[in-house]
N, C-alpha and C positions, 0 to 999 in steps of 0.2 A: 643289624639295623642301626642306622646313624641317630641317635637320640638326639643330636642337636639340632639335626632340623625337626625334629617333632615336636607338635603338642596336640594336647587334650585339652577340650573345653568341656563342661554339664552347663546347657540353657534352662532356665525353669523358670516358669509365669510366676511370677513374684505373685502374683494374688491371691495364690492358696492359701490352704493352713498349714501352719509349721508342719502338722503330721505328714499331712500331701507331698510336701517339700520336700522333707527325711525321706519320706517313701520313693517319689521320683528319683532322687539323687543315688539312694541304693540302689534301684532298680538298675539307672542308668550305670553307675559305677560297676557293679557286677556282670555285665550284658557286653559293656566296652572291656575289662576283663580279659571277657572269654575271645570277641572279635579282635581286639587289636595287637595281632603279635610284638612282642617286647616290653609292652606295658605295663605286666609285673617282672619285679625283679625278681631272683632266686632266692630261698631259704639263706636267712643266714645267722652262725654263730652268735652268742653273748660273750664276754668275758669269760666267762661258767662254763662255754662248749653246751649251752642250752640252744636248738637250733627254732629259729624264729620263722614261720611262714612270713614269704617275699611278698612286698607292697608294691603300691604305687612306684616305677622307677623315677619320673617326674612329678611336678606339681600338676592335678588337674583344677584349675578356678573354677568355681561354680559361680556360673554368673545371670542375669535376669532378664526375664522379660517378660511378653504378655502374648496372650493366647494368639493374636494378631503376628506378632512377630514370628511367633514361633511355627505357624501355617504358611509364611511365608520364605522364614529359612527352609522350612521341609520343601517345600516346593522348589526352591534354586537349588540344592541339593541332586534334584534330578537332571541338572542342567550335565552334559557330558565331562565340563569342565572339571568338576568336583566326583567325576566317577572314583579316584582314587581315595578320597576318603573314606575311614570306617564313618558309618553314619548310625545311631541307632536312637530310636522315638518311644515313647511313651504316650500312652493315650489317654483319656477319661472314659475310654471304653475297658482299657487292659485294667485299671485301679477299679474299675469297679466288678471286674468278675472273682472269682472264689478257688475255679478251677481251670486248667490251660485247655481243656476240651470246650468251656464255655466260650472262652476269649475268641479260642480260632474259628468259631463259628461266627459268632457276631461279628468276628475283622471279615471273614466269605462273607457277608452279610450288608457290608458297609462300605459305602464310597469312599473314596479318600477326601473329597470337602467336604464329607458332614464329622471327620475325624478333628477333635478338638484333642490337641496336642498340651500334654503339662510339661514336658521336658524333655530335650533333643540333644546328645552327646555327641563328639567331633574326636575323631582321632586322626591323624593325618600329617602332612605338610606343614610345617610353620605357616607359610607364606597364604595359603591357602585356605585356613583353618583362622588365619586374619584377616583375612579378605573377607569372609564369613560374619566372622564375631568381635573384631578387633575394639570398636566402637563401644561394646555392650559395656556395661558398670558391671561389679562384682553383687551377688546377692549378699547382703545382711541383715 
């Protein structure tokens, strides 16, 4: 996989509370992870030959937005164009159940416009993945 055309964004509605924020951002972090091949690096060595589980191979920005924006990135996301991106959402439906038997009943349960979105991760194309979020400010 050519890393130089890749990146990774995390979108997150700036209006939560920190804790919400931390929590989408790991959620998303871990989820993109698993979906986007190459995106961790490999285990590697210390100085010591102490061997360090493989991070992040790129920078991913975590950057901001509002529940608005973020209903409607999900939405061009399904445009054909963008089928090649890994895409992965977080909901206020997924943050607030307890257990993964609860959540996937409530998501059978739920339309996709009564789904209020905290944050939406991007893995994919440079070019594409800017076209997307290129605009957006960084979250701080």
């Amino acid at each position: 996989m050519d890393l130089t055309n890749m990146k990774c964004v995390i979108v997150i509605d700036d209006t939560l509370s920190a804790g919400i924020i931390a929590n989408t951002a790991a959620i998303l972090g871990a989820t993109l992870g698993r979906q986007a091949p190459g995106l961790i690096g490999p285990d590697i060595p210390d100085g010591d030959g102490s061997i360090h589980t493989g991070i992040v191979a790129y920078p991913v920005p975590v950057l901001k937005g509002d529940g608005e924006l973020l209903s409607a990135l999900r939405k061009k996301l399904c445009d054909p164009d963008y089928r090649e991106l890994v895409a992965v959402d977080f909901t206020e439906t997924a943050q607030q159940c307890l257990h993964y038997e609860d959540y996937t009943e409530k998501m059978a349960a739920s339309k996709g416009e009564e789904l209020r979105y905290l944050g939406i991760g991007l893995c994919g194309n440079k070019k594409l993945v800017n076209k997307l979020t290129g605009s957006l400010p960084l979250l701080r």
